[in-house]
N, C-alpha and C positions, 0 to 999 in steps of 0.2 A: 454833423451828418457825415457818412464815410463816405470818402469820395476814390473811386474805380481809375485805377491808373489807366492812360493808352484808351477809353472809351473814346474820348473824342477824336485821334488820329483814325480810331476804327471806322468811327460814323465817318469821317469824312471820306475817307479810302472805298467804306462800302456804296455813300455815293458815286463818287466816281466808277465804282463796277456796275451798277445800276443803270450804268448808262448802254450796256447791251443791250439792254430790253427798249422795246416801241417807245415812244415816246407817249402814245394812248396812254400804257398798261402803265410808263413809271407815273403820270399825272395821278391817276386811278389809287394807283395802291401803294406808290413809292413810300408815303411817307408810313403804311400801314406796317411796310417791309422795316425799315428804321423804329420803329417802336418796337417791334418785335425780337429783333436783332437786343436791342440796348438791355431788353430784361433777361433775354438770354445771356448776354455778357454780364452783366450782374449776379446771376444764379452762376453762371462757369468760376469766377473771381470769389464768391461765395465758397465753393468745393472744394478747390485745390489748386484755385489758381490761373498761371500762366498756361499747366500741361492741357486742362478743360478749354481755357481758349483758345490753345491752337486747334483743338478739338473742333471747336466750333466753327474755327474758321473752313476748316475742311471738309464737313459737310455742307455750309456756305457758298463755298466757293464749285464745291460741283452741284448743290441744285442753282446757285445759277447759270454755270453751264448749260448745265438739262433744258430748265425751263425757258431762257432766254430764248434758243435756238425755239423752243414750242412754240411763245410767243409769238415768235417771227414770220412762224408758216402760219397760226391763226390769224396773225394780220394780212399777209396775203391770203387765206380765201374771206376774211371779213371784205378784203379791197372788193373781190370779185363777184362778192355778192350782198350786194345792199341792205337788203330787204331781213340778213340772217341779223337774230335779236344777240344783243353781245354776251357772250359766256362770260356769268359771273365766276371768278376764281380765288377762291383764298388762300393765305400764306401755305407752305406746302411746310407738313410737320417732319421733322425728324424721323427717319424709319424706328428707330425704337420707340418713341412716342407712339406711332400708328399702330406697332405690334401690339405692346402691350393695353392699347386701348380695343383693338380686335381681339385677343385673346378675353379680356374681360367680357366685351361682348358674347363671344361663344359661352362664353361659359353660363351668361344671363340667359341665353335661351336654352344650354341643355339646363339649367335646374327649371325653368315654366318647362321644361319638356317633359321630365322625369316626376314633376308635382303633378302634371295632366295623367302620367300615369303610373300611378305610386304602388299597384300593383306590379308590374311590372321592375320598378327598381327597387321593392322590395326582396322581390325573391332573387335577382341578379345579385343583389350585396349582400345577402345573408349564403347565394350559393358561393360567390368570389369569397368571402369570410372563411368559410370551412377550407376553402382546398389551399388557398392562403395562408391562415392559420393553421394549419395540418403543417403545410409546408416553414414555419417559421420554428413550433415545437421542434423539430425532428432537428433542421438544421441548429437547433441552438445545441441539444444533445452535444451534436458532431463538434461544434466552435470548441465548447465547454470543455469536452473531455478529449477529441482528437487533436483537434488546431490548437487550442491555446498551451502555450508553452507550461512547463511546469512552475512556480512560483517563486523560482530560486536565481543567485547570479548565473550566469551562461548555463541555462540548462542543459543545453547540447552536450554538452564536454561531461554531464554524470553518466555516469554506464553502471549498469548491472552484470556483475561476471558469476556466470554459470560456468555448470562442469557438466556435460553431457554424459549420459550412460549409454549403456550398448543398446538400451529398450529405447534411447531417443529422448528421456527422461531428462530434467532440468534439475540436479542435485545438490544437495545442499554438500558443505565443506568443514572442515573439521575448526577448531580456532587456533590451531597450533601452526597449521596450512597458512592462515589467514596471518599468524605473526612471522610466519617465513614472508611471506611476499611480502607484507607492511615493512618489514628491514629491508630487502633486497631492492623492490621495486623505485625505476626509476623515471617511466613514463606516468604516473599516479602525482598529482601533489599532493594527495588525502586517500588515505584506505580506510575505509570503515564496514563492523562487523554488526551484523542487530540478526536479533532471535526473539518470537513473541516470548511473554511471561506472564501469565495469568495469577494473581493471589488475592490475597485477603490484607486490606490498609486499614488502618487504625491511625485516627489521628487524637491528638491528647488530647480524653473527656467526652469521644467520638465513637459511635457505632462502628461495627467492624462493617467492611464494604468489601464485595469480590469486585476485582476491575482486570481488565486486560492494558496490560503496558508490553515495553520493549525493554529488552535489555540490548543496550549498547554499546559500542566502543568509544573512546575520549574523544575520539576523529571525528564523530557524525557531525555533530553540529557544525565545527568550521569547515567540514567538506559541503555542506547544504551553503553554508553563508549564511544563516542564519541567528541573528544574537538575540539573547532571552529578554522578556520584557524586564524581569525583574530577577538579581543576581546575574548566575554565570551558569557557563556548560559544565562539563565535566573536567577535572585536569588529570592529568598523567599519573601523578601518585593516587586517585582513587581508581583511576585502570587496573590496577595491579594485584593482584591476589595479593592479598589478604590486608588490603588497603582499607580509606576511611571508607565507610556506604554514606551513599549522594543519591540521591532520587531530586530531576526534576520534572516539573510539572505541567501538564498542558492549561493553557487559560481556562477551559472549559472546566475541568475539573477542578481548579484553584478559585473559580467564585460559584459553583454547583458544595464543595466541602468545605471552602476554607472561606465565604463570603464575601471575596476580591480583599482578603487581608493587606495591608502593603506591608506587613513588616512580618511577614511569611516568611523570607527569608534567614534560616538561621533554625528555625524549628523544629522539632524532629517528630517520626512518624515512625510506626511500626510496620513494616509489609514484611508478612511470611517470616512473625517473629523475630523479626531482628531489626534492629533500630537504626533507623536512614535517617539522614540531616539533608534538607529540604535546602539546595541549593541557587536553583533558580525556578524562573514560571517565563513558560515560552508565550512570545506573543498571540492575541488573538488573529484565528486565521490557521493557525500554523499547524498540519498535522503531521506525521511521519510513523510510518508507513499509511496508516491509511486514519480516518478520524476517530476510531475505536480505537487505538491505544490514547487511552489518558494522564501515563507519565512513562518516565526514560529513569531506569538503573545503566549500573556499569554492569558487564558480561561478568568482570572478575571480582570485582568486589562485591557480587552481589552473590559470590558464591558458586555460582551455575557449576561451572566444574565441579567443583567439590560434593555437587548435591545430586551431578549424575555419575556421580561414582567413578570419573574416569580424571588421572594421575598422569602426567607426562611420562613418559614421551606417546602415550596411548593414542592415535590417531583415529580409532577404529568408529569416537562418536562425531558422528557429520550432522548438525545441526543449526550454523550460521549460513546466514546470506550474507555476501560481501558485494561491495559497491564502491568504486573508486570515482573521482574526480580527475578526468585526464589534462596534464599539463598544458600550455598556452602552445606551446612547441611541439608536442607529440602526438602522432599521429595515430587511430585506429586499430591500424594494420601492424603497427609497431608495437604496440600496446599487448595486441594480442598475443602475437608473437614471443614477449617478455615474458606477459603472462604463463604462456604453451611453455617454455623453459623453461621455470621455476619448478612448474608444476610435477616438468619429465622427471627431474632430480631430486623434488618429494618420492614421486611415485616409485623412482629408482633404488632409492635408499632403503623405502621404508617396504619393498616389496610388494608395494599396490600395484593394479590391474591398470592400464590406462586406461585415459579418461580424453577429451577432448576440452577445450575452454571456448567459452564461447561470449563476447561480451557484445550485452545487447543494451540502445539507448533507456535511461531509466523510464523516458513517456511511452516507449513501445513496451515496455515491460509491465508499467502500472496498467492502459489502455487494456493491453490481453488481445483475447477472442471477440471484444466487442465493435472495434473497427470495421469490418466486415458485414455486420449483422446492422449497425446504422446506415452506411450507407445504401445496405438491400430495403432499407428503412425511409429511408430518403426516396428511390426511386418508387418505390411502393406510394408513398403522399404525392409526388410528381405526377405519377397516372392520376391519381385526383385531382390533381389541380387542371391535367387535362381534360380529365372529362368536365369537368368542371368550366373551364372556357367553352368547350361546347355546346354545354349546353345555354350558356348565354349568348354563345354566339346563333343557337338557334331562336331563344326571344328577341334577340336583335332584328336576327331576320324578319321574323314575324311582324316586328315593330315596324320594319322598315317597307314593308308592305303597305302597310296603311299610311304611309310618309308618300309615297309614290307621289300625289297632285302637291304636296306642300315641296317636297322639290322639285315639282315641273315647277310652278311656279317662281320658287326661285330663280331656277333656273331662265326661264325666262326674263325675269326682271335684271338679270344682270350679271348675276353669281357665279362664279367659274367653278368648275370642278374641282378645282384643288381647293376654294374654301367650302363648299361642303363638306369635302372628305375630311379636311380642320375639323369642320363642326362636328362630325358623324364623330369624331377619333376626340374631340374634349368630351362628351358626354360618353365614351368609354373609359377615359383618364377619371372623370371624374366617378362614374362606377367604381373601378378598379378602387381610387383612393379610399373613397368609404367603405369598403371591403375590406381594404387593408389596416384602416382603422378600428373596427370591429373584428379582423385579424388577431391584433394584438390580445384581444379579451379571448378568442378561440384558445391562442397558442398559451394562456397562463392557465387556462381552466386546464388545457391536456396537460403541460406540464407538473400542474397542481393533482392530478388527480394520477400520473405518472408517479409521485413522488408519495403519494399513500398508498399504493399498488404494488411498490416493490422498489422505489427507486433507491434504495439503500444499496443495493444489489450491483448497481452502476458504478464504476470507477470515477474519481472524483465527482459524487453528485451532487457537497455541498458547494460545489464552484457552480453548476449550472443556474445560467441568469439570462433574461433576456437585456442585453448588453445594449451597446453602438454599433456592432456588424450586425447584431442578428435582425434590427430596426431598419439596417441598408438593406440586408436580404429581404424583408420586408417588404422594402420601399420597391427594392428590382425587380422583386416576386410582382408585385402589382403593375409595373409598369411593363413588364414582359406578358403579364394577362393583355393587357390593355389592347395591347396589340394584335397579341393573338386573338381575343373575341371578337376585336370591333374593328380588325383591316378588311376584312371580309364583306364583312355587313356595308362600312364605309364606303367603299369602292364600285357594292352594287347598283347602293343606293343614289350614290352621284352621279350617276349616268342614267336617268331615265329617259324613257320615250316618250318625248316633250308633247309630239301630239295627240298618241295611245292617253299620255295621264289627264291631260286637259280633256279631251272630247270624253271621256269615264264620264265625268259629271263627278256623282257623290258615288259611284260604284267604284270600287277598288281594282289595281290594274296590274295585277299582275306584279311580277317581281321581285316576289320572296323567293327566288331562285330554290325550286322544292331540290332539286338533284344536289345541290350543294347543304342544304336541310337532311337530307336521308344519308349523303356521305358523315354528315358529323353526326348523324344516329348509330350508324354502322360502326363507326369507328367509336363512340361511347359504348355499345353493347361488348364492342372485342377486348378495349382498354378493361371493363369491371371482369368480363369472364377472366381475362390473368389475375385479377386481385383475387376474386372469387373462387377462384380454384384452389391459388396458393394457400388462403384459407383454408379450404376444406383438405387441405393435406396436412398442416398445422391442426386442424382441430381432428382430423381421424388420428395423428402422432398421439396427439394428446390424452385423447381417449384411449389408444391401447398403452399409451406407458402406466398410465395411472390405474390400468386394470393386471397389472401383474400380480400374482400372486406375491403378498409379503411374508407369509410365513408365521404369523402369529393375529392375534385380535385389537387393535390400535383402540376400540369403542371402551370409554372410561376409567384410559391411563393419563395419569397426570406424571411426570418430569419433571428432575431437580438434580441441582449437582448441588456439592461440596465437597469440599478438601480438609482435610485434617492437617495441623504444622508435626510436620518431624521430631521442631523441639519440644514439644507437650505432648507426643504419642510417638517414644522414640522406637517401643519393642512391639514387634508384631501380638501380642496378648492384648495389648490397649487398644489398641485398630481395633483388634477384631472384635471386642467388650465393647467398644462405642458402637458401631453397627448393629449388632447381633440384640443389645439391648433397643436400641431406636428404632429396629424392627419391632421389636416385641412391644411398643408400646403403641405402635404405627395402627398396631391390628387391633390393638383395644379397644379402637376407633368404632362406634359403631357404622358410620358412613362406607370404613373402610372392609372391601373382602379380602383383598390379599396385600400383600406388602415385599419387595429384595429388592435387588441393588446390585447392580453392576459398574466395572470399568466401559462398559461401550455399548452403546443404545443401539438399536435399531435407527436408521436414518442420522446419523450425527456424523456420519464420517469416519467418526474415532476408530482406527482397526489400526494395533500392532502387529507385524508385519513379523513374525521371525523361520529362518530356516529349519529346516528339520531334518533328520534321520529317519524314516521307517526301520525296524529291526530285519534282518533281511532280506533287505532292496539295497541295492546299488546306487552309490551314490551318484546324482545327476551332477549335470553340469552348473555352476557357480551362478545362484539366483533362480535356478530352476523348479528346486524344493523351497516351498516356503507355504506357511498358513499363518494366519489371524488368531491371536491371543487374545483372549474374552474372562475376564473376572468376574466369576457370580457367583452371590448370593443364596441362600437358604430361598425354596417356594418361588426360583428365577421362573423356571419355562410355565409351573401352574400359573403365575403372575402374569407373565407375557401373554399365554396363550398358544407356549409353542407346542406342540406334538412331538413324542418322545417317542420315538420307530421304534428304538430296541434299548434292552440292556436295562437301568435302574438312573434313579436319579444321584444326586450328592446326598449321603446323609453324615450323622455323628460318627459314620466309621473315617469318613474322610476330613484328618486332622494333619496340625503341621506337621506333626511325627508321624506321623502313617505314610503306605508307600502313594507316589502320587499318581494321580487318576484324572482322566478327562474324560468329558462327551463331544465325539465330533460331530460334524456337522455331512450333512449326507454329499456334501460337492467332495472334502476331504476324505471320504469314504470312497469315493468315484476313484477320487484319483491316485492314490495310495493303493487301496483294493480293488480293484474293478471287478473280480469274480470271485473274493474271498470274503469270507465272515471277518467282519471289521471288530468282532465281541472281542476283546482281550488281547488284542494287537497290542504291540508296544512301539514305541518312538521316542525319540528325545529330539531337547533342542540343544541345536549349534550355536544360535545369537540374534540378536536383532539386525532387522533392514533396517527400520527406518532412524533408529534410536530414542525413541522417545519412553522408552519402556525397559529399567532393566531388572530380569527377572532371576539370574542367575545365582543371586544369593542365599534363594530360598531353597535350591532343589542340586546344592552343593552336595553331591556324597552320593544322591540319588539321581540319576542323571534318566531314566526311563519310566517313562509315563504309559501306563496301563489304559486302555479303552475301555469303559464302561459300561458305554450308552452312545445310541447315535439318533438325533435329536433332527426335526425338517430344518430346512436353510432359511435363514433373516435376512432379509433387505439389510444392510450395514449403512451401507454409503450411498443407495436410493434406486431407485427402480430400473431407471436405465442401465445399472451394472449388474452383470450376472450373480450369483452367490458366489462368491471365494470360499477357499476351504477354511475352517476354523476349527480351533479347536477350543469348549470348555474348562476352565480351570475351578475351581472352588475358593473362595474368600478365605474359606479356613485355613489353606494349606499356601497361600498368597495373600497376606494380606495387604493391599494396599489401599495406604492413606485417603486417596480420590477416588469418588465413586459419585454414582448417577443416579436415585431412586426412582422407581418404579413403586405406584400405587394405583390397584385396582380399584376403581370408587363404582358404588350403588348406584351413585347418582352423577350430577355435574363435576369431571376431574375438581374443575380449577376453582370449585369451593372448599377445596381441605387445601389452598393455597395458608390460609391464614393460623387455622391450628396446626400444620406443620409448622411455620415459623416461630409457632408457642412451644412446642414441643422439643425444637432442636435448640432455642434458646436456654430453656430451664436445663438442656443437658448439657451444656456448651455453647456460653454466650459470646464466644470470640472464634465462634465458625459462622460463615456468612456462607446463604446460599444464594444462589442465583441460575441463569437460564431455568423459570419456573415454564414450563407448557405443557399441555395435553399431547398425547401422542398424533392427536391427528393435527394437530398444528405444526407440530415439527413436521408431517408428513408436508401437510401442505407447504412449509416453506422449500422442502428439499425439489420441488419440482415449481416453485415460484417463479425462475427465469423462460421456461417452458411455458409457464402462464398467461406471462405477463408479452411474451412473444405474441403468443397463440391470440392472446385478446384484442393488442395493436393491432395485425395483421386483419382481423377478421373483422375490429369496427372502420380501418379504412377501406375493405372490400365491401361492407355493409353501405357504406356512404357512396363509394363507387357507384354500387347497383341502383342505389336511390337516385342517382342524380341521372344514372342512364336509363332508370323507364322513367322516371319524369320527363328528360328528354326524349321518350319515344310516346310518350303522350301528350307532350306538346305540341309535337310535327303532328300526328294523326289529328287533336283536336284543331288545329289550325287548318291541316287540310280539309275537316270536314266544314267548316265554317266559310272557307274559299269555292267549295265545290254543293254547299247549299242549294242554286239554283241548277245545277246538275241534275244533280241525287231529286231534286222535287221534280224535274224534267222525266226521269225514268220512271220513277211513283208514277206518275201520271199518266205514263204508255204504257201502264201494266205492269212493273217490276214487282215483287211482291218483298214483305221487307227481311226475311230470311236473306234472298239473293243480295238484298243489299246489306244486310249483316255479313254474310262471307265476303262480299268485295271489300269494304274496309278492312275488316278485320284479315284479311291474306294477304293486303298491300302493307299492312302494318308488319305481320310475323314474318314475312317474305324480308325486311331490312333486319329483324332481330334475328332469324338466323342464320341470315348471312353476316352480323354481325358475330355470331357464337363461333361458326366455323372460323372466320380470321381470329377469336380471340382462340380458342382452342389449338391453332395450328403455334401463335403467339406463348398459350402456358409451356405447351409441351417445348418451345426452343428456351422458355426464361424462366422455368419452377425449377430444371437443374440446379439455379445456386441455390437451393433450400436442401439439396442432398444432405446433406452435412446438420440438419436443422431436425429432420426425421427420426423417429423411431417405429421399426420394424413397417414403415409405408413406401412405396416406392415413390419417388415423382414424378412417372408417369402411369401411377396406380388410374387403372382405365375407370373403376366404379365412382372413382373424389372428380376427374372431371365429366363423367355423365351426369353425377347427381348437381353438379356445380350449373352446366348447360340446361338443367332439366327446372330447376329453380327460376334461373335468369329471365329464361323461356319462359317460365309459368305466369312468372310477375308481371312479362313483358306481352302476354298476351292476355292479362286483365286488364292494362293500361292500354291497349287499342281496342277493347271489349267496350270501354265506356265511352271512348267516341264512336264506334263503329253502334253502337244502341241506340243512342243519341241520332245517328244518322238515320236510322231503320226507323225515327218514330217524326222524321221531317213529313208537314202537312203543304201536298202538293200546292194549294192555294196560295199558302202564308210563303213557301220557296220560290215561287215564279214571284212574286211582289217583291223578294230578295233584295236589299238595296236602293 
């Protein structure tokens, strides 16, 4: 048997203290007190000891202080009064004991309270659920993609260095740029260079496959910190022009082609014709730049220079991003500054414009434009959750109406006001909690249904998870409701009027505090008019972007790219014989009406950028002249659907030997010609912006380009941008390798998905295509963040407005239920029930719109941060918030339509028996 050191010195010392009390009380219960004590000293000695004993002793030693002194004065008035029966008393428990056995108590009568009425905590926990759950999706977004650090060692210290233009532009850098500062730089301990690379991989015995990767410099990887699951990074000697080709691989793509091989390493692969030796495979998790590139070349050994045509010391092609890792020691400002130096003395040398440098952290650089827009996002599910407590805090009240005699009575029997308000505030906690647990299932459904809607679109969106903060936000969310619904209700209801609620009887007494009932209807109707509005300015944006004129007929074009290798179609004759033929068999199609092909879609972005010359005009100022470079096709604009203003289209006369010829686009007419006949104009080009395009080879000797034709304006890069000028070129007299088809179908685009893959196969079974869609698909995606805005904004304004005429049909129908024997009172002297149809119904729309004027005065100070969200709508466009008031309004005066009915059809008899 284990035997408890020091019990017995205890007991005997605790009698000896024992001896404070009466000599009654110690006869009585001494030895009840010594029992009780010894298995508490066993349980402490059990725990951890000596430190719980002393524990013990010190709450010991001050209740018998307390009580001794009690004792003392109940034996003097027992001396003084004979006749008084003796107050039984038992051991006095531990304050934590006591709590946590009243806490359980509370909490046994709010669930008999909440079972009594399950209406009731049905609609509170599925309303606390929504504005809960709203609020847990939004904030996990923000955790995910704002708050959590990037995935690397010291994120902090990676920067993104930009080079600013005169337009405020964030510019790309040349790689030559990029190996001056990698040499000089001394606050960097890693310079690294990456540029997307799009091709066709062939693995051996493997389908050809189009993928988007990186090409990189040797540095990325140890500037991330990051090491490969399997092999190695890149080393120095494949950096180097004309070094080994290394391609590694993302996990994704290495068990998607290669079946999680392990001895992958070592293997060789063909991308973009030329044969790469497969040096490592990065772990799962891991992407760079963003999870669309599914492997990493070197920048030099994979050729890039060489394949865009530009030779050292050539500076002029800018198409790297650079990104350093700043030393342990070096500072920001220092950094930059090294940077800004480097840069002057390029720029000095090589007789460039300046530029400014600007290094920004790499999570502000990935994150973007959407920091701003979540947290307008966050406040936006807030107001719901507001309203949201309100209106449970008006069932509360309700509820606590008909509570009125069951807390006089308590009250009477003993209960003090601060444990009702306990009790009132556990059976809101416990609200809250179930809400919050049904919470969770809200916030995975929006998330889930966020992430087929567009959430691809989101910066880091395979990191978004509901975590361990976003389950405490969770937890705080609920217990920040808790309070706010039910401090209100709890406080009214603990103070009743003891003998107003007793002499009631079984008639209810008053005490739903209506004025505090109508302030949280008021304040609900104003909180949904700001959601409600900002909506209806997001959904008018939306509706006029998407009504702009696009310039051609988008109804049954199907979309496809491919690229042709250089090394298998070295001479412009082969290009243009693969196409021209692929065409011609495209139409043979009977599904198919028409069939061409260009370098740059409609809605895709793609627009090369190059300077120009008009033939006598004046040359502008540097970047000022410039239009859009478009390569088409034989049957382009009949294809498209675009409208040919003037002049003729492409035909046989226009070859690579012939003189060259374009169709402009009627903005490039504008602004070139603004009062002259644009027929027969000539121009030439100077070079590319952007570089991604070079065109100079082909119109060597021939330096002026003839106008033809001038053709309506195409949405390029999507609705909200005006037309740029562009100009047509002909495939014949350019032929380049990459191109985008265009096919008119009879019927559903994207069923000639499949015999185009038959047909470009039998002509060329190691051309992959890929981005297959319908034109109105691409339409649709190019305004998808606008959408998917516009749909948020407008189902939490929709839930807003629900939960604020439910709560203003709440208050009306409770009112009419309280004023039952009223209403049959005035029936009965005559009222007729018209008159009592407009008395409800005027005391109802009297709070909703006085709620619309505070929410209205509300839009017009908080829809400003959506400026910037708008297209072509103001935000304080007067007709989005009439029609927004006139809705709220309408909904909110059928919700006191049906108790104000209800009232008009009370039978005087059955309301005076009321109760």
């Amino acid at each position: 048997m284990m035997r408890f050191r020091g019990l017995g010195l205890s007991l005997r010392l605790l009698r000896q203290l024992m001896r404070l009390y009466p000599r009654p009380f110690r006869q009585a219960y001494g030895w009840e007190m010594a029992r009780v004590f010894r298995l508490r000293y066993r349980r402490a000695m059990l725990q951890d000891g000596f430190p719980s004993v002393a524990r013990l002793w010190a709450r010991t030693l001050l209740d018998l202080v307390k009580t001794a002194w009690a004792e003392h004065r109940v034996s003097c008035l027992d001396a003084a009064n004979q006749d008084r029966q003796p107050v039984v008393r038992l051991p006095q428990e531990p304050r934590g004991d006591k709590l946590m056995t009243s806490i359980a108590a509370d909490l046994k009568i709010a669930v008999r309270g909440l079972l009594k009425r399950p209406g009731f905590a049905l609609g509170a926990v599925l309303t606390l659920a929504l504005g809960i759950g709203a609020n847990s999706a939004i904030f996990s977004l923000i955790h995910s993609i704002v708050l959590q650090p990037l995935p690397y060692p010291d994120p902090d210290r990676i920067l993104m260095v930009y080079r600013t233009s005169e337009q405020g532009r964030n510019e790309t850098f040349s790689f030559f740029d990029f190996e001056d500062w990698q040499r000089a730089s001394r606050s960097f301990s890693h310079l690294a260079a990456f540029h997307e690379t799009n091709g066709t991989l062939i693995a051996v015995g493997g389908s050809p496959v189009y993928l988007q990767g990186q090409a990189v410099s040797a540095s990325l990887f140890p500037l991330l910190g990051v090491q490969p699951l399997l092999g190695r990074g890149f080393s120095p000697e494949e950096d180097r022009e004309g070094g080994p080709r290394a391609l590694v691989l993302s996990h994704a793509l290495w068990k998607s082609r290669f079946g999680a091989d392990p001895r992958i390493v070592g293997q060789v692969v063909e991308y973009q014709e030329l044969q790469h030796t497969i040096v490592g495979v990065m772990p799962e998790g891991f992407y760079f730049p963003d999870p669309d590139a599914r492997f990493w070349v070197t920048l030099q050994g994979n050729d890039l220079l060489k394949r865009a045509g530009i030779q050292k010391p050539g500076r002029g092609l800018t198409f790297v991003l650079v990104m350093g890792r700043l030393r342990p020691e070096a500072g920001l400002a220092a950094a930059q500054a090294e940077l800004q130096s480097l840069n002057d003395a390029i720029e000095k040398e090589h007789s460039i414009r300046h530029r400014e440098i600007l290094l920004v952290p790499r999570l502000k650089a990935v994150v973007g434009d959407v920091s701003p827009l979540l947290w307008t996002l966050l406040a936006s599910v807030g107001l719901v959750l507001l309203i949201a407590c309100a209106n449970v805090a008006n069932l509360s009240l309700s509820r606590a109406a008909s509570r009125q005699k069951e807390m006089a009575l308590r009250n009477a029997l003993g209960a003090s006001r601060q444990r009702l308000v306990r009790q009132m505030l556990t059976e809101s906690a416990l609200l809250a909690a179930m809400g919050a647990v049904l919470a969770i299932a809200v916030a995975v459904g929006l998330l889930g249904w966020l992430a087929s809607a567009g959430g691809e679109l989101l910066p880091r969106y395979q990191e978004i998870s509901l975590d361990r903060t976003v389950l405490l936000f969770t937890a705080a969310a609920a217990v920040f409701s808790s309070l706010l619904f039910g401090l209100a209700p709890a406080l009214k209801s603990s103070h009743p009027r003891l003998q107003a609620a007793l002499q009631a009887g079984g008639r209810s007494s008053g005490g739903a505090s209506p004025r505090l009932q109508k302030s949280l209807v008021v304040c609900q109707v104003a909180l949904a008019l700001v959601l409600l509005s900002g909506a209806g300015l997001l959904v008018n944006s939306f509706i006029r972007l998407t009504s702009v004129p696009v310039g051609f007929r988008p109804d049954g074009l199907l979309t496809l790219w491919l690229s042709l290798s250089e090394e298998r179609y070295p001479q412009p004759d082969s290009v243009l014989g693969f196409y021209e033929h692929l065409v011609d068999r495209l139409q043979g199609l009977p599904e198919v009406e028409s069939a061409s092909y260009s370098y740059s879609l409609p809605f895709s972005g793609n627009i090369f950028r190059q300077t120009i010359q008009a033939e006598g005009m004046p040359a502008q100022s540097e970047g000022g002249q410039w239009a859009g470079t478009v390569i088409v096709g034989p049957n382009h604009f009949e294809t498209l659907g675009v409208p040919l203003l003037q002049g003729r289209d492409f035909d046989q006369r226009d070859r690579l030997e012939s003189p060259p010829v374009a169709i402009i686009n009627e903005a490039m007419a504008r602004r070139y010609w603004p009062d002259q006949e644009a027929l027969g104009k000539r121009f030439r080009r100077d070079g590319g912006v952007d570089g991604s395009l070079d065109t100079t080879r082909y119109f060597r000797g021939r330096p002026w380009i003839s106008v033809i034709g001038v053709a309506a304006d195409v949405s390029r890069t999507g609705f909200q941008d005006p037309p740029a000028p562009e100009f047509y070129v002909p495939h014949a007299q350019m032929p380049w390798p990459s191109a985008a088809l265009v096919i008119r179908s009879r019927s559903e685009p994207l069923l000639l998905a499949e015999p185009l893959r038959r047909i470009i196969a039998q002509q060329d079974s190691r051309v992959a295509l890929h981005g297959i869609d319908s034109m109105q698909q691409r339409m649709d995606r190019s305004v998808l963040p606008q959408r998917l805005r516009t749909q948020l904004w407008t189902l939490f304004a929709l839930l807003a407005s629900s939960l604020a005429v439910i709560g203003v049909y709440g208050v009306m129908a409770f009112g009419v239920s309280r004023r039952t024997q009223e209403i049959g009172v005035r029936m009965a002297l005559g009222a007729r029930q018209g008159r009592v149809l407009r008395l409800v119904l005027s005391q109802g729309m009297r709070l909703a719109a006085l709620g619309a004027l505070l929410g209205l005065l509300g839009a017009l100070a908080t829809n400003r941060a959506l400026s910037g969200l708008l297209y072509e709508v103001s935000a304080t466009d007067p007709l989005t918030y009439t029609l927004a008031a006139a809705l709220l309004l309408g909904v909110a005066a059928l919700a006191c339509y049906l108790p104000a009915r209800r009232a008009s059809r009370v039978d005087p008899l059955i309301a005076l028996r009321w109760e």
